[in-house]
Backbone as ProteinMPNN parsed JSONL, in Angstrom:
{"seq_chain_A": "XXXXXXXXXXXXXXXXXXXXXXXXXXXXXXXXXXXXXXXXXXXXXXXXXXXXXXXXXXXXXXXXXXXXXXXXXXXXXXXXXXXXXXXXXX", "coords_chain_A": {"N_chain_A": [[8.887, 13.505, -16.673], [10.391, 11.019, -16.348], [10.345, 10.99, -13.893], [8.249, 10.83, -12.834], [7.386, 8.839, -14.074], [9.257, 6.493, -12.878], [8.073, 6.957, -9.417], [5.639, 6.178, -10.239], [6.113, 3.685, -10.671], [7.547, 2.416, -8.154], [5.13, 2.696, -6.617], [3.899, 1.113, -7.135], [5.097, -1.21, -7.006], [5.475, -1.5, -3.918], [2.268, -1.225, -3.378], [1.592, -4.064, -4.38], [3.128, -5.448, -2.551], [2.173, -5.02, -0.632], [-0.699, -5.707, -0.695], [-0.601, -8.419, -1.213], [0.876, -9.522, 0.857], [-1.191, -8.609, 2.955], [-3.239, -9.974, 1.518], [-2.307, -12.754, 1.954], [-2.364, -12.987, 5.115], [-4.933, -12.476, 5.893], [-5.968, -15.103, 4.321], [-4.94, -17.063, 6.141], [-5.949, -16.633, 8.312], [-4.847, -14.783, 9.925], [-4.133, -12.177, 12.33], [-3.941, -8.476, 11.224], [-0.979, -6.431, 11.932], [-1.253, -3.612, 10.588], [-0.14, -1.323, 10.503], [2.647, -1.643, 11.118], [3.1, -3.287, 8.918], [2.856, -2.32, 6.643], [4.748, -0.498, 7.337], [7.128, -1.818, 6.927], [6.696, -2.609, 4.278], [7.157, -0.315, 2.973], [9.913, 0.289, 3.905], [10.977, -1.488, 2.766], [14.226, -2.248, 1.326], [14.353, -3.027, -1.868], [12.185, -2.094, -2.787], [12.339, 0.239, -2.878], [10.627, 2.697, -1.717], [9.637, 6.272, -2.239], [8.721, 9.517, 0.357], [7.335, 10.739, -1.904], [6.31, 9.228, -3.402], [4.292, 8.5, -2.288], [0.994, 9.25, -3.016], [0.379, 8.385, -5.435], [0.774, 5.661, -4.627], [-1.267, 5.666, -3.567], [-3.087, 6.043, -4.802], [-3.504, 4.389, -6.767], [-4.116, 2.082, -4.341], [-6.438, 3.293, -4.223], [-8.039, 2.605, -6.597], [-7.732, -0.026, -6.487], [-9.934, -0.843, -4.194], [-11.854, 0.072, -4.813], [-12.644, -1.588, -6.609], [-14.822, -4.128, -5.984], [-14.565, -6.983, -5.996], [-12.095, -7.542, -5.47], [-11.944, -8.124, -2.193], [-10.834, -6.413, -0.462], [-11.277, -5.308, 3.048], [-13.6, -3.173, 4.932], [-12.331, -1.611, 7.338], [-9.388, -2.401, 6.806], [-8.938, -1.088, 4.222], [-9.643, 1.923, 5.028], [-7.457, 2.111, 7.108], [-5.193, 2.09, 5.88], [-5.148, 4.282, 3.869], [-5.131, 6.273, 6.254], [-2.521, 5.667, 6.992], [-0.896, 6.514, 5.008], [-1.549, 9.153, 4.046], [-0.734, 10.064, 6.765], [1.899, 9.415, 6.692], [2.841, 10.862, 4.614], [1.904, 13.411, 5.157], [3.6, 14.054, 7.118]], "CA_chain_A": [[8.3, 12.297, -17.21], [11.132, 9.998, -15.855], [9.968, 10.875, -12.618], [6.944, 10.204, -12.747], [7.157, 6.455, -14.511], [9.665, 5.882, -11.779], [7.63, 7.005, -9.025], [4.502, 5.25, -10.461], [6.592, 2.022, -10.684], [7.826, 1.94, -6.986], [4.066, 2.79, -5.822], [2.998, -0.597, -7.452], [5.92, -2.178, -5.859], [4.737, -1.225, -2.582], [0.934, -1.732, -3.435], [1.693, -5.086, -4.66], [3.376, -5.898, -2.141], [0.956, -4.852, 0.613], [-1.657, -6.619, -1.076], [-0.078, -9.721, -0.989], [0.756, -9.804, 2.28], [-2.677, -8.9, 3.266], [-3.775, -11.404, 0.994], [-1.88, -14.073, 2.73], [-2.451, -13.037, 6.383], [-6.374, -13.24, 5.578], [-6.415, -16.639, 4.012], [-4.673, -18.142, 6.833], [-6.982, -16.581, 9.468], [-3.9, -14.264, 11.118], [-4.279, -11.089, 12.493], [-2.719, -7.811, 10.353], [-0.758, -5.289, 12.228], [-1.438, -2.768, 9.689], [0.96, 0.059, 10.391], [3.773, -2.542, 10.936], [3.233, -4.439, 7.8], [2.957, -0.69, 5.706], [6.144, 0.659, 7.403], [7.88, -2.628, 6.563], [6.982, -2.333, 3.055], [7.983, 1.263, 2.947], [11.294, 0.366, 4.115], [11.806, -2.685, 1.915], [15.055, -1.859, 0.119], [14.369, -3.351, -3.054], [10.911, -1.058, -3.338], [12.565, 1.395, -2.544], [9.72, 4.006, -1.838], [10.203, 7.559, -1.303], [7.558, 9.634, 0.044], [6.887, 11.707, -2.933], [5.777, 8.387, -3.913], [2.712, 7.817, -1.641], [0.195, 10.036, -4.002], [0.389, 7.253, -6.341], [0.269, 4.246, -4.351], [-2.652, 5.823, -2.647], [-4.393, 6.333, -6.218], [-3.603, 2.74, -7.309], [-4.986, 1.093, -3.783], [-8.239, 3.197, -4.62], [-8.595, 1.632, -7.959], [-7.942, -1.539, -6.016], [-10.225, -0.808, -3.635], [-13.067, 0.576, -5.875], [-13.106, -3.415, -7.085], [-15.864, -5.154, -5.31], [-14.018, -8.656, -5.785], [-10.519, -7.801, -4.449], [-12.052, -8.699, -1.159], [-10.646, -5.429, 0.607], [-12.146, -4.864, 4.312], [-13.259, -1.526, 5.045], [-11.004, -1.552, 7.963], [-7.774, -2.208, 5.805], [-9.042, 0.814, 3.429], [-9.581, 2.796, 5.838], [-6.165, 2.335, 7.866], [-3.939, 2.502, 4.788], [-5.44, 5.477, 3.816], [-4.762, 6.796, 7.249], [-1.437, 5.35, 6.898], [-0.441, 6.701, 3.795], [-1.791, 10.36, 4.499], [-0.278, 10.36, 7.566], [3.058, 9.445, 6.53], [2.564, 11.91, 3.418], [2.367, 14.596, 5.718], [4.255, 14.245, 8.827]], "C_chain_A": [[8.943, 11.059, -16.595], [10.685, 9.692, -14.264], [9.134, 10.374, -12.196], [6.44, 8.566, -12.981], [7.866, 6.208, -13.196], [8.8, 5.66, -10.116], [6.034, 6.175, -8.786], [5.329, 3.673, -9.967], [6.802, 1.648, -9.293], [6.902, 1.994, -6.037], [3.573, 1.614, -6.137], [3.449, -1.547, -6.945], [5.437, -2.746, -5.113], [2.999, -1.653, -2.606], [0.949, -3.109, -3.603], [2.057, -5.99, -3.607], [2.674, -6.346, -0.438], [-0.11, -5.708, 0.649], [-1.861, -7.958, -0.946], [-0.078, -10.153, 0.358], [-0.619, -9.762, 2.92], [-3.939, -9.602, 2.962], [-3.574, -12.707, 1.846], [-2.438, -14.068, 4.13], [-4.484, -13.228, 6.349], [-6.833, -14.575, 5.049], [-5.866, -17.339, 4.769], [-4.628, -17.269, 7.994], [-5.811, -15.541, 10.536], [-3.909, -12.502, 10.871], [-3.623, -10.016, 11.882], [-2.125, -6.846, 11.308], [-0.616, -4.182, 11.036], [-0.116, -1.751, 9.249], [2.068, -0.629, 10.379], [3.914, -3.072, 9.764], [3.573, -3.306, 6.565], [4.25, -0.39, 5.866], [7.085, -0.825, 6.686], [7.815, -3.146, 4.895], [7.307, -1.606, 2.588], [9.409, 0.939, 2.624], [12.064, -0.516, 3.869], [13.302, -1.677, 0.592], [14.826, -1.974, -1.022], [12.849, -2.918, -3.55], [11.285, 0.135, -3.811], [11.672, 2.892, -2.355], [10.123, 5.104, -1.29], [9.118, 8.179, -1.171], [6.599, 10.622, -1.036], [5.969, 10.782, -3.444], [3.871, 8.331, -3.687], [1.519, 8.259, -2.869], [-0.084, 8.813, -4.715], [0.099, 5.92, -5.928], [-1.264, 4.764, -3.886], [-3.711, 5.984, -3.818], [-4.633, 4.559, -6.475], [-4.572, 1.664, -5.744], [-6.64, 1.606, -3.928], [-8.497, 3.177, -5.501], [-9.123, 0.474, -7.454], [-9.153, -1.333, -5.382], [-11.883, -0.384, -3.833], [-13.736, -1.059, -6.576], [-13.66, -4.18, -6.369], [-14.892, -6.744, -4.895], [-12.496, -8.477, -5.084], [-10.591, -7.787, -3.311], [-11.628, -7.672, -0.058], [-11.718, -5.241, 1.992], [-12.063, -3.283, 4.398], [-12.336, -1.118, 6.177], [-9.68, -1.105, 7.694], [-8.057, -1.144, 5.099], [-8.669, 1.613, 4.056], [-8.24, 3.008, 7.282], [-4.858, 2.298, 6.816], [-3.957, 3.58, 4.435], [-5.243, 6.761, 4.812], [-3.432, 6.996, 7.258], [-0.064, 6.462, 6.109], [-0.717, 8.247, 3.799], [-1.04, 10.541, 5.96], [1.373, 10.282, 7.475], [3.447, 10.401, 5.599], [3.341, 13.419, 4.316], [2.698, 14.785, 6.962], [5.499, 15.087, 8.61]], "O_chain_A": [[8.223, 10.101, -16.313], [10.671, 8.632, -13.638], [9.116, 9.544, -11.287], [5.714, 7.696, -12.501], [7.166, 5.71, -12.315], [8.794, 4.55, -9.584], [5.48, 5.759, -7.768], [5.037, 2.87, -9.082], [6.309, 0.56, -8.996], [7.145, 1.631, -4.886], [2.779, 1.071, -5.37], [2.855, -2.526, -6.492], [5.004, -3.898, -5.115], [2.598, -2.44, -1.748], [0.143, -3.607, -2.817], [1.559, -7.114, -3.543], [2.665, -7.273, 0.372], [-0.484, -6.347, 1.632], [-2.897, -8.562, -0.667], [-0.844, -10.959, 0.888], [-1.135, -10.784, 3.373], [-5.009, -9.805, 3.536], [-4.435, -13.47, 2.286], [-3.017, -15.104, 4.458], [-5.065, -14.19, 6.851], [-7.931, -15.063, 5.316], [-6.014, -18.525, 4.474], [-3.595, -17.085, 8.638], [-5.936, -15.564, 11.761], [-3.777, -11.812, 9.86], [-2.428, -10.304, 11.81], [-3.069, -6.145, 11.673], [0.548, -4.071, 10.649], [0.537, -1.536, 8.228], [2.773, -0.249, 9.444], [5.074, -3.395, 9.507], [4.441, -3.485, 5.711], [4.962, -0.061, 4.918], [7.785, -0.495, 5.729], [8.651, -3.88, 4.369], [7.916, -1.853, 1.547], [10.007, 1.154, 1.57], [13.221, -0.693, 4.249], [13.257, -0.927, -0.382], [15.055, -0.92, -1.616], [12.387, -3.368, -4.599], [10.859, 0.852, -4.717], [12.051, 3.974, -2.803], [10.756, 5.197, -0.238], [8.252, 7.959, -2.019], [5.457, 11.056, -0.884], [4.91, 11.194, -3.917], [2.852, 8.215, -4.368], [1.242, 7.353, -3.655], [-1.096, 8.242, -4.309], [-0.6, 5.13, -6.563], [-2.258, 4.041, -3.958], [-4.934, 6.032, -3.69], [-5.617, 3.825, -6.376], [-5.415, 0.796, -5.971], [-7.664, 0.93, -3.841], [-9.513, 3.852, -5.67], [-10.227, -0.041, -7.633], [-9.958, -1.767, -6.206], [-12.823, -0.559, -3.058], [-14.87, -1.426, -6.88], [-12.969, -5.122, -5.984], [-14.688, -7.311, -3.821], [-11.965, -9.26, -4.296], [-9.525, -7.479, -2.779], [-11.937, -7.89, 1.113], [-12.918, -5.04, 1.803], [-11.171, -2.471, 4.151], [-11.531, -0.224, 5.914], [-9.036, -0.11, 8.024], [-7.388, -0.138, 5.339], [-7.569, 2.149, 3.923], [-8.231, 3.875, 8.156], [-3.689, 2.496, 7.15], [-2.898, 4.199, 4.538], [-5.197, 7.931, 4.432], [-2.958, 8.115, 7.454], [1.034, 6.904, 6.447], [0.327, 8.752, 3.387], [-0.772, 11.739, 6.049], [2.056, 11.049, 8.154], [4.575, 10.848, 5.805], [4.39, 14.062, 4.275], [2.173, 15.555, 7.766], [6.2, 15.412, 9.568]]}, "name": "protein", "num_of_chains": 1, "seq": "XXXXXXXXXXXXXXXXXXXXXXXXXXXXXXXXXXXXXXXXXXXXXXXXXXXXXXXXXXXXXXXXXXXXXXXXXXXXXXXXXXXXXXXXXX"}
């Protein structure tokens, strides 16, 4: 159970924090490196994600992502999802 809240909590981190950023770099017109901007939220210390985690962030961005208005590109879906499965199981 502990595991699991914890695990949830540091996938929202990370989602949150992705989001943001890809929030910002779209409202001021600048290109995303995707996989760069992912691994560098990964490997934020104070997220701390591990990858047992991913499962979870990858549920929570397709909630997000299921939401018409949170402005997601299918692009960005579709390369986080890549992302995030690929780091899963490497």
């Amino acid at each position: 159970m502990m595991n699991e809240r914890d695990s949830t909590n540091r996938a929202t981190h990370f989602v949150v924090q992705v989001s943001e950023m890809v929030a910002a770099y779209n409202d001021r017109g600048i290109s995303i490196e995707m996989e760069k901007l992912l691994e560098d939220a990964y490997a934020n210390e104070y997220v701390g994600m591990k990858n047992e985690d991913l499962p979870y962030a990858l549920d929570i961005f397709n909630e997000d992502f299921a939401d018409p208005d949170a402005g997601w590109l299918y692009v960005e879906c579709k390369s986080i999802r890549k992302w995030i499965g690929e780091k899963f199981y490497k």
